[in-house]
LUMLO-941975 format. One record per atom (N, C-alpha, C, O): residue number from 1; residue in one letter; atom name; y negated, x, z negated. Coordinates in steps of 0.2 Angstrom, whole numbers. Last residue first. Layout:
N
NODE   seq   type   atom      yy      xx      zz
NODE   NUM      A     CA       Y       X       Z
...
This chain:
77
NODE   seq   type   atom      yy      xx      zz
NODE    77      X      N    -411     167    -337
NODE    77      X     CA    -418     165    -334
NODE    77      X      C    -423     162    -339
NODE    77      X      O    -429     160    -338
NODE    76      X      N    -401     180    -342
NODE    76      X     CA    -401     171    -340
NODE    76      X      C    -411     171    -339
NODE    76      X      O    -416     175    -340
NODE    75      X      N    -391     193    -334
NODE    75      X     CA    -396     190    -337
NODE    75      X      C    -398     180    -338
NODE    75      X      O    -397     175    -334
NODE    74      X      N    -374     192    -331
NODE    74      X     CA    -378     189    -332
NODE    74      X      C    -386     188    -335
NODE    74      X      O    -387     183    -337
NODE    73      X      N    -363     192    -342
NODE    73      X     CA    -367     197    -341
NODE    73      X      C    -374     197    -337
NODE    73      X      O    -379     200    -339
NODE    72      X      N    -358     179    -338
NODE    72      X     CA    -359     181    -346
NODE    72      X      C    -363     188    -346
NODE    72      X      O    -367     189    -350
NODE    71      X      N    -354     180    -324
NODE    71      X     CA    -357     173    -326
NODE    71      X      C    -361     177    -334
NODE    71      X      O    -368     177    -334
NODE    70      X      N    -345     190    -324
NODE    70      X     CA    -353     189    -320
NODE    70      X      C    -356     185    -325
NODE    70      X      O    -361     187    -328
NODE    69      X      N    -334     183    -330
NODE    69      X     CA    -337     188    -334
NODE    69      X      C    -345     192    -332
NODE    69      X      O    -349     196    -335
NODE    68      X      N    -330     174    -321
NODE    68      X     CA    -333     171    -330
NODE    68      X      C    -337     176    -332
NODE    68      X      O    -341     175    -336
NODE    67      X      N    -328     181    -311
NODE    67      X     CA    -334     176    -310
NODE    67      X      C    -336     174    -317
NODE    67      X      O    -342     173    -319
NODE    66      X      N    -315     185    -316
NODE    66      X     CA    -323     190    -312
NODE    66      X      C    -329     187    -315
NODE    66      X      O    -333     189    -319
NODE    65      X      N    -308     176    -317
NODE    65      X     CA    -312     180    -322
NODE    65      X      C    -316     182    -322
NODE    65      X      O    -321     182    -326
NODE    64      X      N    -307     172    -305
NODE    64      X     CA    -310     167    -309
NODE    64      X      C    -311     170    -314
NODE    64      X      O    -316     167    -317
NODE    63      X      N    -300     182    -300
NODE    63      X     CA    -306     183    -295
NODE    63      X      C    -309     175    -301
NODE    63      X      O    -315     174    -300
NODE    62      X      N    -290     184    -309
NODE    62      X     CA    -292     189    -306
NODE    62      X      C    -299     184    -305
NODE    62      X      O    -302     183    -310
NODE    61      X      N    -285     169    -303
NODE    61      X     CA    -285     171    -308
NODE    61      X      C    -291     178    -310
NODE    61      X      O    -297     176    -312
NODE    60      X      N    -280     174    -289
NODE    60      X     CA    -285     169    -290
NODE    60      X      C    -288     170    -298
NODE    60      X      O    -294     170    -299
NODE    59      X      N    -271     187    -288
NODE    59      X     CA    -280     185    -286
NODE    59      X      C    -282     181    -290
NODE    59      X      O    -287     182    -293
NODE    58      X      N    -262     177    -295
NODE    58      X     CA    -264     182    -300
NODE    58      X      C    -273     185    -296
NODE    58      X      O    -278     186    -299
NODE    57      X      N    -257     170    -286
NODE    57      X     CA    -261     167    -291
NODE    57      X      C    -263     170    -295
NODE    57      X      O    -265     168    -300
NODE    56      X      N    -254     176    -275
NODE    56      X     CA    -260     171    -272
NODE    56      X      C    -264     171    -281
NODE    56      X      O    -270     171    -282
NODE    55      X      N    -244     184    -283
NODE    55      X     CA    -250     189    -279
NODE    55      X      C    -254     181    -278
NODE    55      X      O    -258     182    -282
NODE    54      X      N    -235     172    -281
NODE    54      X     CA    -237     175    -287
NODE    54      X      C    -243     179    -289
NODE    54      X      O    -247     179    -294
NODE    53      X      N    -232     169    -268
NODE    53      X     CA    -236     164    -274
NODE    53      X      C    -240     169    -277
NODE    53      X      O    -246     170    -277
NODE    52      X      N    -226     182    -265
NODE    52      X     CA    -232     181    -261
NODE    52      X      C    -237     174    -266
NODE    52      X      O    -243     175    -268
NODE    51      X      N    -216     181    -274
NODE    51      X     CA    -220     186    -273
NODE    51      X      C    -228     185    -271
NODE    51      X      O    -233     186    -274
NODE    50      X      N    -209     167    -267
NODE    50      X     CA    -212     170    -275
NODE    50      X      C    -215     175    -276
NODE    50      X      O    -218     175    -281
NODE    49      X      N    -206     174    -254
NODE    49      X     CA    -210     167    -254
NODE    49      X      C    -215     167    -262
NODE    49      X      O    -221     167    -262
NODE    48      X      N    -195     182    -258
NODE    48      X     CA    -203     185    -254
NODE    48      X      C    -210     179    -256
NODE    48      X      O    -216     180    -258
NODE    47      X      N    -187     175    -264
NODE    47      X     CA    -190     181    -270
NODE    47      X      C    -198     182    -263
NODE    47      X      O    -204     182    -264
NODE    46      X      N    -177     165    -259
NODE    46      X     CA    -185     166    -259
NODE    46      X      C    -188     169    -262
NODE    46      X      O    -194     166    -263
NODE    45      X      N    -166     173    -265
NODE    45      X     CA    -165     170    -256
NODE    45      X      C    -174     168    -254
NODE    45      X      O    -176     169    -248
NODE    44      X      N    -168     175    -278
NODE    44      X     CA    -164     178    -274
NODE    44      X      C    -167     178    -268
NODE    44      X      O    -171     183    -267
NODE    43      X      N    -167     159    -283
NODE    43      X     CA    -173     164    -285
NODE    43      X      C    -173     170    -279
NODE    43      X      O    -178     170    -276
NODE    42      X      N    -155     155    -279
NODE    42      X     CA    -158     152    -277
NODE    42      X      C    -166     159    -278
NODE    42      X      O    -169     162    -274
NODE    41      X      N    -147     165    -287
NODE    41      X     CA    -146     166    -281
NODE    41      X      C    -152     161    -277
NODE    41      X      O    -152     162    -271
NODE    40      X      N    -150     163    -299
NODE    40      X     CA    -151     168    -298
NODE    40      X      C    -150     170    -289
NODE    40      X      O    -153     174    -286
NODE    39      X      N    -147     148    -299
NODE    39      X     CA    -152     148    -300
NODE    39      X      C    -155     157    -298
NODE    39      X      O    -161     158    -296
NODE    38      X      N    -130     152    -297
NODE    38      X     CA    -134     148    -292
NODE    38      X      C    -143     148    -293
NODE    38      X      O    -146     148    -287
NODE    37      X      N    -128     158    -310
NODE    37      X     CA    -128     161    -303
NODE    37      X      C    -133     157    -297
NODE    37      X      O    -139     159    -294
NODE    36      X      N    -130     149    -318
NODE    36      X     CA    -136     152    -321
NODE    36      X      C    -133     156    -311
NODE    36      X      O    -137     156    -307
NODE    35      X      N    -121     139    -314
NODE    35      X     CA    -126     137    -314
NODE    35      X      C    -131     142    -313
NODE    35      X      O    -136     142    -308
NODE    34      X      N    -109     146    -319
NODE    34      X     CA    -108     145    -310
NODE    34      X      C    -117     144    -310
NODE    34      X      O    -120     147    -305
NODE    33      X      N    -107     147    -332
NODE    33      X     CA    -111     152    -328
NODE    33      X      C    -114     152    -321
NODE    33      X      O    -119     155    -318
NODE    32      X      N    -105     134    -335
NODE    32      X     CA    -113     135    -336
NODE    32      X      C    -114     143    -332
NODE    32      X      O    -119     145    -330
NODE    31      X      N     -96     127    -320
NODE    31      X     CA     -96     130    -326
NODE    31      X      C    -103     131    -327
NODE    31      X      O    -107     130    -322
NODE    30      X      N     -86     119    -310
NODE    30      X     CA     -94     119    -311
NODE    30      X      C     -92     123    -320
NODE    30      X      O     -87     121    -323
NODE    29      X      N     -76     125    -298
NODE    29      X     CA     -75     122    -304
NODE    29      X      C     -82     121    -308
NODE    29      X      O     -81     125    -312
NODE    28      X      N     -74     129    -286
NODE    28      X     CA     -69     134    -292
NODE    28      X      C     -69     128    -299
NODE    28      X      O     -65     128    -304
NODE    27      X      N     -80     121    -279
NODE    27      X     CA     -74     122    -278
NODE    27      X      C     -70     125    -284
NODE    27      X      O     -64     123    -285
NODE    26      X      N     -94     123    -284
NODE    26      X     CA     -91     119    -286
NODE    26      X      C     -83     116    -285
NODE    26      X      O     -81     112    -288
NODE    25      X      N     -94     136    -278
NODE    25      X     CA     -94     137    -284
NODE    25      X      C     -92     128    -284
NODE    25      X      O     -86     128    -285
NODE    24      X      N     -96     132    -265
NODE    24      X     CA     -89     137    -265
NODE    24      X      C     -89     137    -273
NODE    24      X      O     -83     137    -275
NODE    23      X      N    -106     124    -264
NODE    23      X     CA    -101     122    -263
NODE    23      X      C     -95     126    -264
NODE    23      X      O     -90     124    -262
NODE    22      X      N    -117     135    -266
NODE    22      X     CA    -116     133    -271
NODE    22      X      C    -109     125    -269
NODE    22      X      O    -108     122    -274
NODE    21      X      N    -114     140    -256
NODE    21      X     CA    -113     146    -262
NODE    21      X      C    -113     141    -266
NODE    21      X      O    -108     141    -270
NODE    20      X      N    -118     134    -245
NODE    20      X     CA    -113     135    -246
NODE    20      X      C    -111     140    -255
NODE    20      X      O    -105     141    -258
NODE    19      X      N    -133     130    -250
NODE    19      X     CA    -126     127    -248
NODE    19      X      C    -120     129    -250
NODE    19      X      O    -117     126    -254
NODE    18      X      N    -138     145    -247
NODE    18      X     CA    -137     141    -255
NODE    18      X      C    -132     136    -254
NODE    18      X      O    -126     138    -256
NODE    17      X      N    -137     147    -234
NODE    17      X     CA    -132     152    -239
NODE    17      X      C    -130     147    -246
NODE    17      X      O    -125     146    -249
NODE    16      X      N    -144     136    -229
NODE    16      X     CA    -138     137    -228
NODE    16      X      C    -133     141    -232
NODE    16      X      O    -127     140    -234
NODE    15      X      N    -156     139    -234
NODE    15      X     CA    -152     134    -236
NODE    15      X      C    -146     135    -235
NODE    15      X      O    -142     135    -240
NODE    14      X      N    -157     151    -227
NODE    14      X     CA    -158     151    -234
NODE    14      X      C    -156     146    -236
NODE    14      X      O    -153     147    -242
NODE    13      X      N    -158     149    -215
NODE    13      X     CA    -154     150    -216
NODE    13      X      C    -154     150    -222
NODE    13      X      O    -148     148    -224
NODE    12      X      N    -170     140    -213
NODE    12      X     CA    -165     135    -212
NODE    12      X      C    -158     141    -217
NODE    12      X      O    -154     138    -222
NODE    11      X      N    -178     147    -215
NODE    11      X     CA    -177     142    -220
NODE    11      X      C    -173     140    -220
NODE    11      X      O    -170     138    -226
NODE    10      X      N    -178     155    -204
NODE    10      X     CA    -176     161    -210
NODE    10      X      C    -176     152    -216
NODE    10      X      O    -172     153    -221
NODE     9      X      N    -183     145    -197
NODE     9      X     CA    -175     147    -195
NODE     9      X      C    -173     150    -201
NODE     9      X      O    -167     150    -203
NODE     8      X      N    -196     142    -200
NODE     8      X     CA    -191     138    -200
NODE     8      X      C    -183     139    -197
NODE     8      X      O    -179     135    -196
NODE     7      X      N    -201     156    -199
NODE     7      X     CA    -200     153    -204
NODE     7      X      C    -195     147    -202
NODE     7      X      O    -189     149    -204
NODE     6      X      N    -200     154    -183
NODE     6      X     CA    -197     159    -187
NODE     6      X      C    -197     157    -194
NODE     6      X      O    -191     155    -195
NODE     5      X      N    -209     144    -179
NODE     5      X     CA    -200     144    -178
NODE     5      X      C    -197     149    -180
NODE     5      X      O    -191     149    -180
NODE     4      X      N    -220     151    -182
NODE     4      X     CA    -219     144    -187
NODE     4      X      C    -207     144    -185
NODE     4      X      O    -202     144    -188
NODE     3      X      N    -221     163    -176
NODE     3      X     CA    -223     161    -182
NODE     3      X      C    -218     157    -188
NODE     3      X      O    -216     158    -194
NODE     2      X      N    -211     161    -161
NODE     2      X     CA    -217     161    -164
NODE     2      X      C    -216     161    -171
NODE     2      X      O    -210     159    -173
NODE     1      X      N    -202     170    -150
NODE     1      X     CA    -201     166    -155
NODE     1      X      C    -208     166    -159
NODE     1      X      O    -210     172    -160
C-alpha cells in the first residue's frame, strides 16, 4: 500500500467514525452538548493532520521573523 492509498483509507475511516457518531447523536436527539461532542470529536479524528498544519505555520511565521529581524540588523548601504 502506497502513501497516497493509505491516506486515503485513514480518511476514508475518519469519515466513517464521524458519520456515524454524529448519526447516533442525531438519534438521541440534537442537543447543544451533542454538538460541542461532535466538534471534539471531529478535532479528535484529525488532531495529526492539525498538528502537522500548525508546526507548517508556526515555521513559517518563525522563518518570517527571522527574516524581518535580519532585515533591521542589517547594516544598510
Amino acid at each position: 500500500m502506497n502513501a497516497r492509498q493509505r491516506s486515503l483509507l485513514i480518511n476514508l475511516n475518519r469519515m466513517l467514525i464521524f458519520a456515524l457518531t454524529f448519526s447516533g447523536l442525531l438519534l438521541d436527539g440534537l442537543q447543544f452538548a451533542d454538538l460541542l461532542c461532535t466538534v471534539a470529536l471531529f478535532v479528535w479524528l484529525w488532531l495529526p493532520l492539525c498538528t502537522c498544519l500548525e508546526a507548517h505555520l508556526l515555521h513559517w511565521v518563525d522563518h518570517k521573523h527571522s527574516s524581518v529581524r535580519s532585515t533591521k540588523t542589517s547594516p544598510s548601504v
